[in-house]
C-alpha positions in Angstrom: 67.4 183.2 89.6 67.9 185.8 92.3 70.2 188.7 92.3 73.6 187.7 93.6 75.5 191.2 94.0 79.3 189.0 94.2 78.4 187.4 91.0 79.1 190.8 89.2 82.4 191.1 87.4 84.6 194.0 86.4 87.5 192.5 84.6 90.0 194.2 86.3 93.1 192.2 85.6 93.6 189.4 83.0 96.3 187.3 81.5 96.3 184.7 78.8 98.3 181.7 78.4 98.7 179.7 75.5 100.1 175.5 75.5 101.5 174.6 72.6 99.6 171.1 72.9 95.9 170.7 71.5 93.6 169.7 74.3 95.5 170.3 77.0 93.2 170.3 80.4 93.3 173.5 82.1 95.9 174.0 84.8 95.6 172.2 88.0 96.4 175.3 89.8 95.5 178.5 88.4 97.7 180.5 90.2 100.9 178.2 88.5 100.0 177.5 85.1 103.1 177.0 83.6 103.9 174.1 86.3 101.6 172.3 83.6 103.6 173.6 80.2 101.5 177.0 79.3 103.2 180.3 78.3 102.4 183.4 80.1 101.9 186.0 77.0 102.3 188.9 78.9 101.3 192.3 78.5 97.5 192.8 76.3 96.0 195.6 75.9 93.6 197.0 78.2 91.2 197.8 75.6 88.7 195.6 75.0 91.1 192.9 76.3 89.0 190.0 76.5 85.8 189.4 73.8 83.8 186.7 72.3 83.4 187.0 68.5 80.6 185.0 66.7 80.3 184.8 62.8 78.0 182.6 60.7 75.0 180.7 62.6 72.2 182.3 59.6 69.2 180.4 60.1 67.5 179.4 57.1 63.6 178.3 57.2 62.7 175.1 55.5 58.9 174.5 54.1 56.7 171.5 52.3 54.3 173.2 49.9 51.7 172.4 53.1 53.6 173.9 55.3 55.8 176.8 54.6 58.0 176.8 57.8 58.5 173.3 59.2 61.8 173.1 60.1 64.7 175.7 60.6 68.8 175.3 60.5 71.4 177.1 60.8 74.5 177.8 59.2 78.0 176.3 60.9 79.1 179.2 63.4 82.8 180.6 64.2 84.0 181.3 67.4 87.2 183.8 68.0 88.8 185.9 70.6 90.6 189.2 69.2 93.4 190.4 72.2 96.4 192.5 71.4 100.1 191.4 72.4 101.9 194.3 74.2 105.0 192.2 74.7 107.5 192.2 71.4 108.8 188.5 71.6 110.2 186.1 69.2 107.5 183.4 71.1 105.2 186.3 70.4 106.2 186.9 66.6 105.5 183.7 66.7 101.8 184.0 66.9 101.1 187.0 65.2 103.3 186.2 61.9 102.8 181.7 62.3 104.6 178.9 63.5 107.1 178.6 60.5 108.6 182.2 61.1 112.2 182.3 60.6 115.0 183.4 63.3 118.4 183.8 61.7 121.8 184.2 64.0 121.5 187.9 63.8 118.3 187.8 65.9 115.8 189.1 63.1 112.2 186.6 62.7 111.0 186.9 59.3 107.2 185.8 58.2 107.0 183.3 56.2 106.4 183.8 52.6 103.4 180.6 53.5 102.7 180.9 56.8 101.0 178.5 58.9 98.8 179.3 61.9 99.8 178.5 65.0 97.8 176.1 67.2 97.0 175.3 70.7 95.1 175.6 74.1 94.2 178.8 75.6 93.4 179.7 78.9 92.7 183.0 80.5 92.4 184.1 83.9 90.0 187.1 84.7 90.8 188.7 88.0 88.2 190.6 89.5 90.2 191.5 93.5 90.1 188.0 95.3 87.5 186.0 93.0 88.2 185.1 89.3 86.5 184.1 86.1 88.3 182.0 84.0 88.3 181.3 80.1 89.9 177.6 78.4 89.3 176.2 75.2 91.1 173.2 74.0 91.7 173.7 70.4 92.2 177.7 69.1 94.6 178.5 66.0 95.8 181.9 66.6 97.1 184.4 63.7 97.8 188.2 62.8 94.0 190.1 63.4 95.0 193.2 62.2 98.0 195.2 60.0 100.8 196.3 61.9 100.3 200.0 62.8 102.7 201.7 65.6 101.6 205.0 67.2 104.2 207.5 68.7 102.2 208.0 71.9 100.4 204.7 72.5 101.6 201.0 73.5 102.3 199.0 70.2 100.8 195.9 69.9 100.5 192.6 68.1 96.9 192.4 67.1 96.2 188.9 66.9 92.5 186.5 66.6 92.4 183.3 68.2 89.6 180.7 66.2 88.5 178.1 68.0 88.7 174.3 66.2 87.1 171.9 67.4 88.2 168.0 68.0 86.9 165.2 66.8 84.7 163.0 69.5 84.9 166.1 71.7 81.5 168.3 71.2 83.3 170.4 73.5 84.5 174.3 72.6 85.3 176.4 74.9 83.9 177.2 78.5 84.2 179.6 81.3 84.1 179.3 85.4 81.3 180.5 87.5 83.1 183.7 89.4 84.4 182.3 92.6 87.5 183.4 95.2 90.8 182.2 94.6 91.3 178.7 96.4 93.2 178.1 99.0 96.5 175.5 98.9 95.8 172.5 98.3 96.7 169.6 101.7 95.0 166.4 100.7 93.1 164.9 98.4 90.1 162.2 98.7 88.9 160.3 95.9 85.0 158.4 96.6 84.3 155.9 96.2 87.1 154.4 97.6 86.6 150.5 96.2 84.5 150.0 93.1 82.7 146.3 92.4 81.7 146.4 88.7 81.0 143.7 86.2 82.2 143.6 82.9 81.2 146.6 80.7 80.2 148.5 83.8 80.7 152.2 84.6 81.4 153.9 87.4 81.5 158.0 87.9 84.3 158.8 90.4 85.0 162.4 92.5 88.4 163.7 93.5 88.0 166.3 96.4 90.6 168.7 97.0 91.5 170.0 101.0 92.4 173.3 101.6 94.8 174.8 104.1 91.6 176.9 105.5 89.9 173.6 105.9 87.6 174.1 102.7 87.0 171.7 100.2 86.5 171.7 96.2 85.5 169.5 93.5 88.4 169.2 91.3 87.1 166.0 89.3 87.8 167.5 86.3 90.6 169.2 86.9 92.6 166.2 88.4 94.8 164.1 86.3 93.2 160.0 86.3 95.2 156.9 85.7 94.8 153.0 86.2 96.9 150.6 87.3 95.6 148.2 84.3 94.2 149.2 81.0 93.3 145.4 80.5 91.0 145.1 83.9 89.7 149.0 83.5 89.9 152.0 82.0 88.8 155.8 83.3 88.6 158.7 81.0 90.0 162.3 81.9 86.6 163.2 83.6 87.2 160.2 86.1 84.5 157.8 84.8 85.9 154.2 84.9 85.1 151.5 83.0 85.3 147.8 83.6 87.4 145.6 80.5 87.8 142.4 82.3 87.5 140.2 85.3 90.7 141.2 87.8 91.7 144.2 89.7 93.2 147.4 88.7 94.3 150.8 91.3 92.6 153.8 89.5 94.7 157.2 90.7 93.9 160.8 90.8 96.8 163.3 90.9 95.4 167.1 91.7 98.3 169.7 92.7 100.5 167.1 93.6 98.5 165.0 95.9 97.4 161.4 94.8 93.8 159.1 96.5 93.1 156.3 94.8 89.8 153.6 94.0 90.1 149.5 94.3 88.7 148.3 91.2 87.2 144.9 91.2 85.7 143.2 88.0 84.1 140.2 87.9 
C-alpha cells in the first residue's frame, strides 16, 4: 500500500445519531441526517469519544490423538462502543436508564424497576476539517456503561455502551467509510443500465450515480433508496440488485437526496 499522507485522521469533531428503527440505512445525506428520522445526541465527551470495544473471540485448539492441533475456533465475540452523553435530556435519560423510563406530569423520568435496553441504528460522523470518516451499524442496544458520578468542576455526563446485535440473514455488523472530503450537493442522478433484458430467475447488479454541483460524481448505490414498479415481474434489494419473478415489465427506481433515474425491466 503506499503512504497516503490525507488518509491520516485526527478526530477532531464527532457527533452521534441514533434512529429508533433497527436497520435503518445510513443517511442519504450526511450533512442532514435527521431528514431521514435520526436523533442528533448532542454534546459527548471529548475524552475518548469514539472507541471500538471487543470482548470474547478465545480461540480454542482442537486435536485427534494423531494430531494435536488440527483445527482452531473461536469463541462468539462482542462488539460495543462506550461514549458519554453531555446533554441532560429526557430522549437522553432515555438511553442511559432504558426505553420503559417513566415521565410523570411534573417532569421527573424515573428508571424502571425492569428496565429494558433501548434499541436501534447508530451512525456517527467523524469530522477531521473538510473530509470525514464515518461510523453505522444497523442493530446496537444502548444502556447505562457506568454509575452516575457528577464532579464540581468537570462536564457531567451519561456514560452509556452501545452493543452491537446482529440481524438475522444480514452477516453484516457494523462498518466505517474510507476518509474522504465532504460531497458536494447533489443535481442529478443517473442510474445504469438504463433498460435491463433478463429471463426468469435472472439477476442484474444496478449503479445509481450521484451529480454534484462542482461537476463531480459518486457512487451512491448503496446509499440510494430502490423500488419497483412490480413485485410480480421483479424485485431489487436495498443494494440495487434486481431480480427477475416473471415474464412482463416492471420500472425499477432509485431515489438519492431527492432525485429519482430509473431501469426498464423486461422479463421474458
Amino acid at each position: 500500500m503506499a503512504l497516503d499522507d490525507d488518509a491520516l485522521l485526527v478526530a477532531a469533531v464527532g457527533t452521534y445519531y441514533f434512529h429508533p428503527t433497527v436497520g435503518t440505512e445510513p443517511p442519504a445525506d450526511p450533512d442532514n441526517p435527521q431528514a431521514d428520522g435520526y436523533v442528533d445526541l448532542g454534546h459527548t465527551a471529548l475524552e475518548a469519544p469514539f472507541a471500538i470495544n471487543s470482548e470474547g473471540g478465545e480461540q480454542t485448539v482442537l486435536g485427534t490423538w494423531r494430531n494435536r492441533q488440527a483445527r482452531s475456533i473461536n469463541s462468539p465475540r462482542v462488539e460495543s462502543f462506550a461514549f458519554v452523553l453531555n446533554q441532560w435530556t429526557e430522549y437522553n435519560y432515555r438511553l442511559y436508564f432504558g426505553a420503559n423510563v417513566i415521565t410523570d406530569a411534573n417532569g421527573y423520568t424515573y428508571a424502571h424497576q425492569n428496565p429494558v435496553e433501548t434499541e436501534g441504528t447508530l451512525w456517527v460522523r467523524i469530522d477531521d476539517g473538510d473530509e470525514r470518516v464515518a461510523f453505522h451499524a444497523f442493530r446496537v442496544s444502548i444502556f447505562r456503561n457506568e454509575a452516575l458520578a457528577l464532579e464540581a468542576e468537570a462536564l457531567g455526563g451519561l456514560s452509556v455502551r452501545a452493543t452491537v446485535l446482529g440481524r438475522s440473514g444480514d452477516q453484516r455488523l457494523y462498518g466505517l467509510t474510507a476518509k474522504a472530503a465532504a460531497l458536494a450537493d447533489v443535481v442529478g442522478l443517473t442510474v445504469t443500465p438504463a433498460t435491463s433484458n433478463l429471463a426468469a430467475a435472472g439477476t442484474e447488479q444496478l449503479a445509481a450515480e450521484a451529480l454534484h454541483d462542482d461537476a463531480s460524481t459518486s457512487d451512491v448505490t448503496l446509499a440510494a433508496a430502490w423500488g419497483t414498479s412490480d413485485e410480480e415481474v421483479a424485485t431489487v434489494s436495498s443494494s440495487g440488485l434486481v431480480t427477475a419473478v416473471a415474464a412482463g415489465s416492471a420500472v425499477i427506481t432509485a431515489m438519492y437526496q431527492g432525485h429519482t433515474d430509473t431501469c426498464d425491466v423486461t422479463v421474458t
